[in-house]
N, C-alpha and C positions, 0 to 999 in steps of 0.2 A: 402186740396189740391184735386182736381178732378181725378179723376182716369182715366189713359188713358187709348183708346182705344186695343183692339189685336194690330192691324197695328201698331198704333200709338208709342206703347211700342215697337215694334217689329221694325219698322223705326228709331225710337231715338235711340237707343240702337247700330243697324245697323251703320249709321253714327257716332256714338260714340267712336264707336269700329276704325273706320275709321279712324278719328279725332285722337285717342290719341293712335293708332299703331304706328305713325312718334315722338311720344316724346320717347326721348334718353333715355336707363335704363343705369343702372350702376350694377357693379358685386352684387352681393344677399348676400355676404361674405366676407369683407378685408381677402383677404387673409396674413397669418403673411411673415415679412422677417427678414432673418439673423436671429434668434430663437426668434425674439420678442416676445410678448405675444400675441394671438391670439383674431381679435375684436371680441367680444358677437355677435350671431345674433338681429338684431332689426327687424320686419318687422311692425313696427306702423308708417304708410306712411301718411303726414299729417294730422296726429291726430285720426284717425284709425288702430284700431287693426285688421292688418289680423294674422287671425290663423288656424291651421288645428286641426282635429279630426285624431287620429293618426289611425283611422280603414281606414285610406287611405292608413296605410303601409301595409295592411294584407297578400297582395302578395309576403312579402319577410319574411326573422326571426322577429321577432315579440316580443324579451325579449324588458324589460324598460330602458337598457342601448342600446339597437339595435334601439330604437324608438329615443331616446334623438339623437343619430348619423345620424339618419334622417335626426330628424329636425332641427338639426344643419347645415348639409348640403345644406338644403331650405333655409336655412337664417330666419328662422320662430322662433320668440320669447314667443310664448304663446303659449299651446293647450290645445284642448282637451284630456284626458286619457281613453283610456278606463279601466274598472277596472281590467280586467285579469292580462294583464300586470303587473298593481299597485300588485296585492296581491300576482302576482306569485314573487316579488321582494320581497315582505314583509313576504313570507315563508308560501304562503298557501299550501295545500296537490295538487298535479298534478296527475290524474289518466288517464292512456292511452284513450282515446275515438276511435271508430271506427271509420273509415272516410265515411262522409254524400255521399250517392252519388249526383254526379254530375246530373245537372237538365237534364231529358231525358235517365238517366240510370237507367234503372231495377234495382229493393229491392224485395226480397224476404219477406212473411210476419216475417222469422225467423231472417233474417238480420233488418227489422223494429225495434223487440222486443230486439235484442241484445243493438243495438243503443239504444234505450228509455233506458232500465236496468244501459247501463253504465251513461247516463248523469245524471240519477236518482240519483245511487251511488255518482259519483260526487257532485252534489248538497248536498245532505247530509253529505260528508266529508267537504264542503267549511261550512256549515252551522255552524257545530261545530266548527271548525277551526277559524271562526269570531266571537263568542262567546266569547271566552278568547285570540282573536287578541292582540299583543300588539300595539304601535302606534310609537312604537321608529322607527322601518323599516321603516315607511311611512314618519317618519322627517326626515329621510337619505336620502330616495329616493328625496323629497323636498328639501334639501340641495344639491344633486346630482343636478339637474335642473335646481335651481336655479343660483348654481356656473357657471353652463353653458351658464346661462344668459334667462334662458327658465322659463318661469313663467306655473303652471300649471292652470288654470283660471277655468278646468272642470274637475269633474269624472262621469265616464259614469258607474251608476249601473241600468241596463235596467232590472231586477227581482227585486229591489224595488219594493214593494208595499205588500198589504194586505197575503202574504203567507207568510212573515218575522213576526219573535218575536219580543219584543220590545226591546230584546237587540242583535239581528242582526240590527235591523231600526238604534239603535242606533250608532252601529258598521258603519252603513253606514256614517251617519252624523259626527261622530266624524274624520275618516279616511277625509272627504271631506274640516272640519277645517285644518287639521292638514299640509294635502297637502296645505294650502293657498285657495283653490277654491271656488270661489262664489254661487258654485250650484251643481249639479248632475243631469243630465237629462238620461229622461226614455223615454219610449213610450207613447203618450198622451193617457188616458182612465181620465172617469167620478170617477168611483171604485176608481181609483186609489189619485186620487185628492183629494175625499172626505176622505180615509184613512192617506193620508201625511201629508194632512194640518197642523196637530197640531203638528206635529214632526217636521216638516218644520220653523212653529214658534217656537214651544220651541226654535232650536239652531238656528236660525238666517241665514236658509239656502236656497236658493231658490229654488224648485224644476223646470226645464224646461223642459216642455213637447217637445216631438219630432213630425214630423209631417208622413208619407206617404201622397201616394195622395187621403186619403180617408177624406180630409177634406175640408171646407169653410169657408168662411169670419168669418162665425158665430159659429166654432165647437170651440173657445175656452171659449165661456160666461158662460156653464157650469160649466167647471172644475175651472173655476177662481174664480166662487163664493164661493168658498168651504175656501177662504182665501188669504191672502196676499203675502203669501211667493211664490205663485203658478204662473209659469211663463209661456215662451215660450223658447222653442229653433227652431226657424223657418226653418222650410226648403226652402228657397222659387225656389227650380229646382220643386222639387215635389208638392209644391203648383201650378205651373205655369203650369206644364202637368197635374194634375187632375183639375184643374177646367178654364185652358184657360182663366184667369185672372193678374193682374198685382198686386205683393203680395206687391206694395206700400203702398196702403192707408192703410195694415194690420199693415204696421211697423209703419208707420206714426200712427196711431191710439194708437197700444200697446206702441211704446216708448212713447209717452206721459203720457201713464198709468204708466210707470214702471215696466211693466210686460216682457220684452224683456230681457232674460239673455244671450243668442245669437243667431246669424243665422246662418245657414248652407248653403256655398255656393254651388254650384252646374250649369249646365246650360243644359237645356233640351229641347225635343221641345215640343210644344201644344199634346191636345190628348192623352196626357199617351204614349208622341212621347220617345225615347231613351235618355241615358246622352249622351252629345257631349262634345269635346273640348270648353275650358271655350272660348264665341265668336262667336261659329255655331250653339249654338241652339236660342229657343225663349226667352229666362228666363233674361230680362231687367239687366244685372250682373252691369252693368257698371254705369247705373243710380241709382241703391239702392248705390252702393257705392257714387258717390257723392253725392246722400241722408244725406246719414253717414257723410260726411267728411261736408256738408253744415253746415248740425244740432249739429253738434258736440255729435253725440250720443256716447258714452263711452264701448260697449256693442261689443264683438269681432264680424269679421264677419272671420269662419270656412271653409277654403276649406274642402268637401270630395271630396274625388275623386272618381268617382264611374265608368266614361266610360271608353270602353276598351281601355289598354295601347298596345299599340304598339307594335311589336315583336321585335324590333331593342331600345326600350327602357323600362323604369320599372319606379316603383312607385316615385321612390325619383328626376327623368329626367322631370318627368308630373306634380309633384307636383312646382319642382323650376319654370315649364311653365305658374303655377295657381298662383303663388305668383307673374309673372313677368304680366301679364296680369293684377293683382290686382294696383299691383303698376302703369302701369301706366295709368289707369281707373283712379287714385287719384292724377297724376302728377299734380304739380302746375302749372298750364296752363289756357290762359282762355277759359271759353265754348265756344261752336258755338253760334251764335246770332241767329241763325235758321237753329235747326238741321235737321227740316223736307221738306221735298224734295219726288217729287214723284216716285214712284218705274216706 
């Protein structure tokens, strides 16, 4: 498929957005009656899986059972986890941390060194702690979930990689089985690729790299040589602002390969422009999704939320906005016969 132009992505997309504003949603949730049984969320909207990465709740409590209340709320059937959450349920150690300051406030060199010291300690304590983890908690937590009707499809362990022993590495991959999840995504590095691969295939799990906007078309041929298991987890807001390109022919390329474990939605503008409401930035949201839903690709695509929430609402108000926008980007309807039009 040819890759379209700025405008061209930015006008489809535009009209897109137009076009399927007018198709009718329906509630995100049956609500139960008379103490029926409450319906499960589904959000796999013609054959696509939307799902969120739960570091979209960060701005509120943050335990594994406050995250699952989320995204049940969303109407949202799969996530992402990050692992704090996962471990702090499965009884890892918690140690007070200082709080980071805020970007723009003053740290002293001795408040610097306080900070480093405790995350240090911390690390150290999770390090053992995962060592002789058991796995029974994390089948609970998986049973928890899943009773919900919430599939966990990802664990996020972003210190993976080459500073883990082989039986922390292991501790990772085993925790990732046991939750049900296809994968564990990290932050994309070469190092990092070349150390997991073989762990990756031992157990049959696919590592997906994560993106910022420090990358191109061509930063993932690297780390993907290094083996099979080695995936992507796209971002394509952040694709879209660092390199003012249209992150389709990436998916259309990698789903073909297999290398696609998921995407991260997001909407941005050009330039290393800000997150906006899913809609007002430049980041084609609406055409990768019927991408998805043409091709029948299998592979979730991840609301984060990352723009600012509103003072008058919060994480879980913006997210049901991300799921309702998703759904009807995918409503059974048919396309425009010519969506383009001049500005």
């Amino acid at each position: 498929m040819e890759e379209p132009s700025q405008i061209e992505s930015h006008m489809t997309r535009r009209d897109f957005v137009a076009y399927t504003a007018a198709v009718a949603a329906t509630p995100l949730v049956p609500r139960s009656l008379f103490g029926q049984e409450k319906v499960k969320p589904d959000s796999r909207f013609n054959g696509v899986q939307i799902g969120t990465i739960t570091y979209s709740f960060r701005s509120m409590p943050g335990t594994a059972d406050d995250l699952l209340n989320y995204v049940i709320q969303c109407g949202i059937s799969s996530v992402e986890l990050m692992g704090e959450p996962a471990e702090q349920f499965a009884g890892a150690p918690t140690l007070e941390q200082p709080r980071w300051p805020r970007r723009g406030e003053e740290i002293t060199e001795e408040q610097r060194a306080q900070f480093r010291a405790a995350r240090q300690a911390r690390a150290e304590a999770i390090k053992e702690w995962r060592t002789s983890a058991s796995m029974d908690r994390f089948q609970a937590l998986k049973r928890k979930y899943n009773d919900a009707g919430v599939n966990i499809h990802i664990i996020k362990f972003n210190d993976i990689g080459p500073n883990m022993s082989q039986a922390e590495l292991n501790y990772c991959f085993n925790v990732a089985k046991t939750l049900g999840a296809k994968g564990i995504t990290t932050e994309i590095s070469e190092e990092k690729a070349r150390f997991l691969a073989p762990f990756a295939a031992e157990h049959r799990i696919m590592i997906g790299f994560h993106n910022h906007t420090q990358v191109n078309a061509s930063s993932w041929e690297a780390p993907f040589s290094h083996g099979e298991y080695l995936g992507m987890n796209l971002d394509v807001g952040h694709y879209v602002a660092g390199t003012n390109e249209s992150p389709i022919p990436i998916i259309e390329r990698y789903a073909e390969a297999g290398r696609i474990l998921s995407l991260h939605i997001k909407d941005r503008k050009l330039n290393n422009g800000p997150n906006m409401p899913f809609g007002e930035g430049d980041t084609p949201l609406g055409l990768i999704l019927q991408l998805m839903k043409r091709n029948k690709y299998t592979f979730p695509a991840d609301i984060e939320l990352e723009y600012e929430i509103p003072e008058d609402s919060d994480a879980v108000a913006e997210v049901k906005r991300c799921v309702e926008y998703c759904r009807n980007a995918l409503a059974d309807a048919p396309e425009p016969q010519n969506p383009m039009r001049p500005r």
